[in-house]
C-alpha positions in Angstrom: 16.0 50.4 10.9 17.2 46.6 11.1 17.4 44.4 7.5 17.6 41.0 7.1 18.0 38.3 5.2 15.1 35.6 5.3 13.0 32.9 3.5 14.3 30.8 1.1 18.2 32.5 0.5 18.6 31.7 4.6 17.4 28.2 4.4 19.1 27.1 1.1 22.8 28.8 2.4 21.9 26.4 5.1 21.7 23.8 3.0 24.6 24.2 0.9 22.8 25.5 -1.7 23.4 28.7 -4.0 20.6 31.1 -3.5 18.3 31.9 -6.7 17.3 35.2 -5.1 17.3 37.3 -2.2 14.5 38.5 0.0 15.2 41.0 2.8 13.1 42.3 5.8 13.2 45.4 7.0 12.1 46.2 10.5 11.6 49.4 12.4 11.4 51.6 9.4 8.2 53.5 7.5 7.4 53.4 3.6 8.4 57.1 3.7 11.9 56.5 5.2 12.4 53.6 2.4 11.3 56.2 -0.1 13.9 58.6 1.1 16.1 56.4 0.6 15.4 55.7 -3.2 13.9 52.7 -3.1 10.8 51.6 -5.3 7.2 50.9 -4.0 6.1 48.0 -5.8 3.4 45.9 -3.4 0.3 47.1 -3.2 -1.4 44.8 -0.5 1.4 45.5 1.4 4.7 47.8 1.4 7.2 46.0 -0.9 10.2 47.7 -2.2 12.7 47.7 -5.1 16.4 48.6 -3.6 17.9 52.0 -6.2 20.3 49.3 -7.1 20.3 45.9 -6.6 16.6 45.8 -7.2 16.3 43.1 -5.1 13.0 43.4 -2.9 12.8 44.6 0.0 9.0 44.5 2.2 8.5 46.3 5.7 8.0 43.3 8.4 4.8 42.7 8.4 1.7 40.9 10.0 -1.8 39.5 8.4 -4.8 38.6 9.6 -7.2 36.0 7.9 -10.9 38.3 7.0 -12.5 36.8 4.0 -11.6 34.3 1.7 -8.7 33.3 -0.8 -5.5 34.5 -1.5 -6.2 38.3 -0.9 -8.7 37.9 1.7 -5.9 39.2 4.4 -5.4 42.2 6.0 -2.1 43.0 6.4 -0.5 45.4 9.0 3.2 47.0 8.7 4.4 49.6 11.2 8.0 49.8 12.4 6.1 48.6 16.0 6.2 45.5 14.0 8.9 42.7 15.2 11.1 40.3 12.9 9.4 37.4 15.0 6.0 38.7 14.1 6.8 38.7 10.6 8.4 35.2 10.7 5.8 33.6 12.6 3.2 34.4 9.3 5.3 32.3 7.0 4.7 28.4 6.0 7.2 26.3 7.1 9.7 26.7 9.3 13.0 26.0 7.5 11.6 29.1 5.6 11.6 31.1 9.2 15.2 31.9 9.5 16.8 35.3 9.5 20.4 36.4 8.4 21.4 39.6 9.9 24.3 42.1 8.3 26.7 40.3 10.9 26.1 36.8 9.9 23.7 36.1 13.5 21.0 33.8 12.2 17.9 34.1 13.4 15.5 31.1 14.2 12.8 32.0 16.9 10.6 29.0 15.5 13.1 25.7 15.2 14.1 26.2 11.6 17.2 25.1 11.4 16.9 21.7 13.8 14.1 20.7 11.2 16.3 21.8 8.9 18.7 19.0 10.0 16.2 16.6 11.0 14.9 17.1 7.1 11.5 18.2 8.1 8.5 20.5 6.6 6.8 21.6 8.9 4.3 24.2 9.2 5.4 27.7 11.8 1.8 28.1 13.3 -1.8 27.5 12.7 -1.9 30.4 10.9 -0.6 28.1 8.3 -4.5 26.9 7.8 -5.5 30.6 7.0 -3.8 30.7 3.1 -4.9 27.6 0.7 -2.0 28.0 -1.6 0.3 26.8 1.2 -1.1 23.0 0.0 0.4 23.6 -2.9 3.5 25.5 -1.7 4.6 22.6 0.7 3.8 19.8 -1.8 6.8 22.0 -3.9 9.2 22.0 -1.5 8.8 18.5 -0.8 9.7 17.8 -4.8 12.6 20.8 -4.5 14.4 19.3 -1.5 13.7 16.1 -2.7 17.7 15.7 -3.3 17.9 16.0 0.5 15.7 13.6 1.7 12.8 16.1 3.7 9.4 14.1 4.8 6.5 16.2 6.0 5.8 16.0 9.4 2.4 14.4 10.5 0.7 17.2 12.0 1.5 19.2 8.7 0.2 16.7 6.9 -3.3 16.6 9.1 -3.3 20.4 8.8 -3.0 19.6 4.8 -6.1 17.5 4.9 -8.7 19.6 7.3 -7.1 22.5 4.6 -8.6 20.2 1.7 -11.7 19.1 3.5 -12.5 22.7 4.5 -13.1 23.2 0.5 -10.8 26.7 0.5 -8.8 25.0 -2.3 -11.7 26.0 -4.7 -10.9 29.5 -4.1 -7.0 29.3 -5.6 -7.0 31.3 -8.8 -5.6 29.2 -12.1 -2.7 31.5 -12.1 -1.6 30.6 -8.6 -2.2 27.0 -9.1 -0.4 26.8 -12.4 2.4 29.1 -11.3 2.9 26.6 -8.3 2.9 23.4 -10.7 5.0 25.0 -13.1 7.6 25.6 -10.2 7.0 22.0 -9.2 7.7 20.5 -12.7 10.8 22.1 -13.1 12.3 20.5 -9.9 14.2 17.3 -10.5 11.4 15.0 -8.8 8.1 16.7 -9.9 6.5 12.9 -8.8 7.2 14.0 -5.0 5.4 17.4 -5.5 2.0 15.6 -7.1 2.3 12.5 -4.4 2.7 14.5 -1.5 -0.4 16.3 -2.8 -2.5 12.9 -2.5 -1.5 12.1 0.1 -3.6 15.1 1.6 -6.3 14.3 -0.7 -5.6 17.8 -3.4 -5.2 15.9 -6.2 -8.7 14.3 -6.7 -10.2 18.4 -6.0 -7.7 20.1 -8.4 -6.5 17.5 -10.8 -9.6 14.7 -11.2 -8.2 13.7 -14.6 -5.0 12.5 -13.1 -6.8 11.2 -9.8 -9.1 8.4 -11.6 -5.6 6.4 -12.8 -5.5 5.1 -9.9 -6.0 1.6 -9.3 -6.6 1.5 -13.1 -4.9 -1.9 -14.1 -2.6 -1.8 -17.3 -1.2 -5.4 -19.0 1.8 -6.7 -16.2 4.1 -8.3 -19.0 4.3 -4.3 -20.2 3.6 -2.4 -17.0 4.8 -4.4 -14.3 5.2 -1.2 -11.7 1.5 -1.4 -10.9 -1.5 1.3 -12.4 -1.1 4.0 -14.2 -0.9 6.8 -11.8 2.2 4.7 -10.7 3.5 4.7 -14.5 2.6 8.1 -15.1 5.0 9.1 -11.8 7.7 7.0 -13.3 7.5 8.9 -17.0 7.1 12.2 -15.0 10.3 11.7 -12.8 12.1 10.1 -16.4 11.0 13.7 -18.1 12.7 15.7 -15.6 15.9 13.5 -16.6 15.6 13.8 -20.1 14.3 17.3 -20.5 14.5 20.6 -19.0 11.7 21.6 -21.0 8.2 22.2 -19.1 6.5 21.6 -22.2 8.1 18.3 -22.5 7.5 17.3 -18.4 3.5 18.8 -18.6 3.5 16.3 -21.4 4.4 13.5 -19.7 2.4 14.2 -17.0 -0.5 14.1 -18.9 -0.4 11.8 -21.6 -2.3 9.0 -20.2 -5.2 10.9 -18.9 -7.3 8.5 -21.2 -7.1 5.3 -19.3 -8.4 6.9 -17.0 -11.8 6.4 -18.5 -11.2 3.3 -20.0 -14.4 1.0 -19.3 -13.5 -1.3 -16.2 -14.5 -4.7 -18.3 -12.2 -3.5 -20.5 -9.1 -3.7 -18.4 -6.5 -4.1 -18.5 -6.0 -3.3 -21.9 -7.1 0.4 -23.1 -7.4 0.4 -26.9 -8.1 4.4 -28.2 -6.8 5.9 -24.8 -4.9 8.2 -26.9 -7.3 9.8 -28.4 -9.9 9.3 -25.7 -7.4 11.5 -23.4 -7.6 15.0 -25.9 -10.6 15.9 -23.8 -9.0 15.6 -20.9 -6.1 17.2 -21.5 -7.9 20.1 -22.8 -10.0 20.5 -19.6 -7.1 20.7 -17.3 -5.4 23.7 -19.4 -9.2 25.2 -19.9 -9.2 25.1 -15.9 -5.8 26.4 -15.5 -5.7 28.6 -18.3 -2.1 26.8 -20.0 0.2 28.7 -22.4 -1.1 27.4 -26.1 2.3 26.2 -26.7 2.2 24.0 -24.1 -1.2 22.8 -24.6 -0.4 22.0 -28.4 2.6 20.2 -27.7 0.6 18.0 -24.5 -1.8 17.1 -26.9 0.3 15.7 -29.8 2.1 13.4 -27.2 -1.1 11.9 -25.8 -2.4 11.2 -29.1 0.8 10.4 -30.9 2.8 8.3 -28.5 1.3 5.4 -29.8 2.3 5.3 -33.0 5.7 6.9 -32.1 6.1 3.7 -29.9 4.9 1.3 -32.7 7.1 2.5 -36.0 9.7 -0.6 -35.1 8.1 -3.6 -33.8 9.8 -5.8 -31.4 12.4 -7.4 -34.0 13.0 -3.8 -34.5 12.0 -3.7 -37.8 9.7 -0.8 -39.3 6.4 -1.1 -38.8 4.1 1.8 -39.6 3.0 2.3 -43.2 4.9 5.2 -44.9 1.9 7.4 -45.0 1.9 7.0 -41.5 4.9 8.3 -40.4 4.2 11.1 -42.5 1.8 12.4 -40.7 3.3 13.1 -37.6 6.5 14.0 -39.5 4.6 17.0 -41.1 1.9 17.4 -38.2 5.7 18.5 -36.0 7.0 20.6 -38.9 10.2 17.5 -39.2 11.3 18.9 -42.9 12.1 22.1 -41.8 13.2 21.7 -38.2 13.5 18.6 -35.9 13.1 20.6 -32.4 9.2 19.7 -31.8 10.0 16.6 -33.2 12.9 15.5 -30.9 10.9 16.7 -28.1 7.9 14.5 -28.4 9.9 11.9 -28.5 11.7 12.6 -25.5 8.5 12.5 -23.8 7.6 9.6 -25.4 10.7 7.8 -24.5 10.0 9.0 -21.0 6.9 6.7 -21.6 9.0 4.3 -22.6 10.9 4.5 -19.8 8.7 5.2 -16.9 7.9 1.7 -16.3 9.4 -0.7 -13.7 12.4 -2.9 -14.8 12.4 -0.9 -17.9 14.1 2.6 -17.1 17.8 1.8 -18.9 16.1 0.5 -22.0 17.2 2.0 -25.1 14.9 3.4 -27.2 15.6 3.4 -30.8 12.6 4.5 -32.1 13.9 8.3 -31.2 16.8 7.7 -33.4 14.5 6.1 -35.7 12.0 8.7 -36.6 14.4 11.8 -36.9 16.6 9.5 -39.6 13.0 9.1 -41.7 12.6 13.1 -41.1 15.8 13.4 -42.7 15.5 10.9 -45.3 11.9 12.9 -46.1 13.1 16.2 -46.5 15.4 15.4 -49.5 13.0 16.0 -52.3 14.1 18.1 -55.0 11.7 20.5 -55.0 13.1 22.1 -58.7 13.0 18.6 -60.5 9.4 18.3 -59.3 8.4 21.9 -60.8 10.3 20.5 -64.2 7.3 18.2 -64.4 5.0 21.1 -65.1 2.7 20.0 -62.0 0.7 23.3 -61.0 -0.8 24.9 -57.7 -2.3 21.9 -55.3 -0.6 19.7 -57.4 2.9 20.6 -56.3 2.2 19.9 -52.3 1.0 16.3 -53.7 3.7 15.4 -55.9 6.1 16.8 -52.8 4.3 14.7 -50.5 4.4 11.7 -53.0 7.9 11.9 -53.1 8.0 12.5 -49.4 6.5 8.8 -48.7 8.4 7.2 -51.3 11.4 8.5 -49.6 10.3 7.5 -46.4 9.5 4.1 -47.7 12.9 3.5 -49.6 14.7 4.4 -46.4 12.6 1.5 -43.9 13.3 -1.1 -46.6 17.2 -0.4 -46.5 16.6 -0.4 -42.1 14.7 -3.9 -42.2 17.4 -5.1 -44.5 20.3 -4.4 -42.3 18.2 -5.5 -39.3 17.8 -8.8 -40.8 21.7 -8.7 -41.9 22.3 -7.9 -38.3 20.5 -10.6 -37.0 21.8 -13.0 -39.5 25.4 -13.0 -39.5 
């Protein structure tokens, strides 16, 4: 019995990098031996293992063969006849190839490490063609290693295409899918993950809605990097700066889905894309089956990040009606916490952001918006009960209060705006 370390703990040691887990190999051994041994059988398409302590997981090498379709159309064969190489030459790429063994000796039968060094994904073999997910799983790696500069080689990338053309994508599960963008968002250049994925032609079968901004124009003087699937790239990538949150980053991903299906003679403005993009949005997590939290929260950005935008005009005075701002303000629950609230507009000063020339801008409206939650939550709910006002007619009289709170506090900010600017 021979263990080794392989896949991504090999190639990211390689890199410098300290490994998020550990995935080991074991070659020459049975399940039975394993179980002697204490560890756990967990895999049930093929022999995976718990170790008694660690409980990192350990699988029997291993080799598959392609027989129907999808992610569990395989057949996979373990047997201690099985060799390391056999079980390498079945993964993706090969910087994800490499072996470890107890003694330090890496292993790296199929050029792992010179691509490694030459910053190149590239797939092992042509079994490569025989798992669709692997689209998807490349695409991530490209955003992950982003930091180091990796490009995909051009026959990977033809592979990609035939892999997209051949239609197989349609058989990924929405778990797989999601559980690969979700992976992808959290890395600190999501853009490359989604880009890389066009590039083979993926996004236009798995993510239409984010496909048809292309080429869709947007007014230069405000949007001077080009159409909107270049903007929403920018406010992605600006996200993943200002938030570690994947609600926040899903968000900014998608809140633009509505120009998308803005009229062409009405270009290049899109008046009502905010709303027009709720359907949208609302499709993708349908197809992909999205946490509700995150859904929620995607939706109030694309609808709201107009108005968060507009509450100071370009003076930088307010510019909303009260009642306004007290919508959102109780639509994100802003008088008894500020969290959903500060994270919409994070996203939406991602938005503000994303756009060429304009990344280092401040954005005041931020600081903006949580002062007016605070200024709105300081009603006196017992002096308002003194009145003698009764069941519905205590929410109105608080909400009264509320927007002549809010009101009083954007008169005293346009006065010392117009102090500011006079003195």
């Amino acid at each position: 019995m021979q263990i080794y370390l392989v896949g991504g703990a090999v190639r990211d040691e390689l890199l410098g990098l300290k490994p998020h887990e550990h995935d080991w190999v074991v070659v020459g051994a049975s399940p039975q031996e394993l179980l002697d041994k204490g560890f756990q059988q967990v895999g049930k398409d093929f022999p995976v293992f718990l170790h008694p302590s660690t409980k990192e997981e350990y699988a029997l090498a291993r080799t598959e063969r392609k027989a129907g379709k999808g992610y569990h159309g395989f057949e996979v064969f373990a047997d201690p006849s099985v060799t390391l190489e056999d079980d390498l030459i079945r993964r993706d790429l090969t910087i994800n190839a490499i072996a470890k063994s107890d003694e330090g000796e890496v292993i790296d039968p199929y050029g792992g490490v010179k691509d490694l060094k030459g910053r190149v994904l590239r797939h092992v073999s042509d079994a490569f063609v025989e798992d669709p997910l692997r689209v998807l799983r490349v695409a991530r790696f490209a955003a992950k290693l982003a930091p180091f500069g990796f490009t995909l080689a051009e026959e990977t990338r033809v592979l990609m295409q035939e892999m997209v053309r051949s239609g197989e994508l349609s058989d990924l599960t929405p778990e797989r899918v999601w559980q690969e963008v979700t992976k992808a968002l959290n890395t600190s250049k999501p853009s490359i993950f989604f880009e890389v994925l066009d590039e083979v032609g993926a996004v236009a079968v798995l993510f239409p809605g984010l496909y048809q901004l292309h080429n869709v124009t947007q007014p230069a003087q405000y949007h001077p990097e080009g159409d909107v699937w270049i903007h929403t790239m920018m406010v992605l990538d600006v996200a993943a700066e200002l938030s570690d949150s994947l609600n926040v980053r899903f968000a900014a991903l998608v809140h633009d889905l509505g120009k998308g299906i803005t009229p062409k003679e009405l270009w290049p403005k899109h008046h009502g894309h905010e709303k027009a993009g709720l359907p949208l949005v609302k499709a993708m997590s349908e197809r992909y089956r999205l946490p509700k939290q995150t859904l929620s929260f995607a939706l109030k950005v694309t609808e709201y990040h107009g108005i968060a935008h507009k509450v100071l005009d370009s003076e930088g005075k307010p510019h909303l009606k009260p009642q306004t701002c007290l919508k959102l303000l109780n639509l994100t629950k802003a008088f008894k916490q500020t969290d959903e609230l500060a994270e919409l507009l994070t996203a939406c000063e991602a938005d503000a952001r994303g756009r060429l020339g304009f990344e280092n801008r401040p954005y005041p409206q931020k600081a903006f918006w949580l002062a007016l939650a605070k200024a709105g939550s300081q009603v006196d709910n017992q002096a308002i009960l003194a009145t003698g006002v009764q069941g519905a007619e205590i929410a109105e009289a608080i909400e009264r209060k509320r927007i002549e709170l809010i009101e009083a506090y954007m008169a005293d900010y346009a006065a010392k705006v117009d102090s500011a600017t006079n003195a």
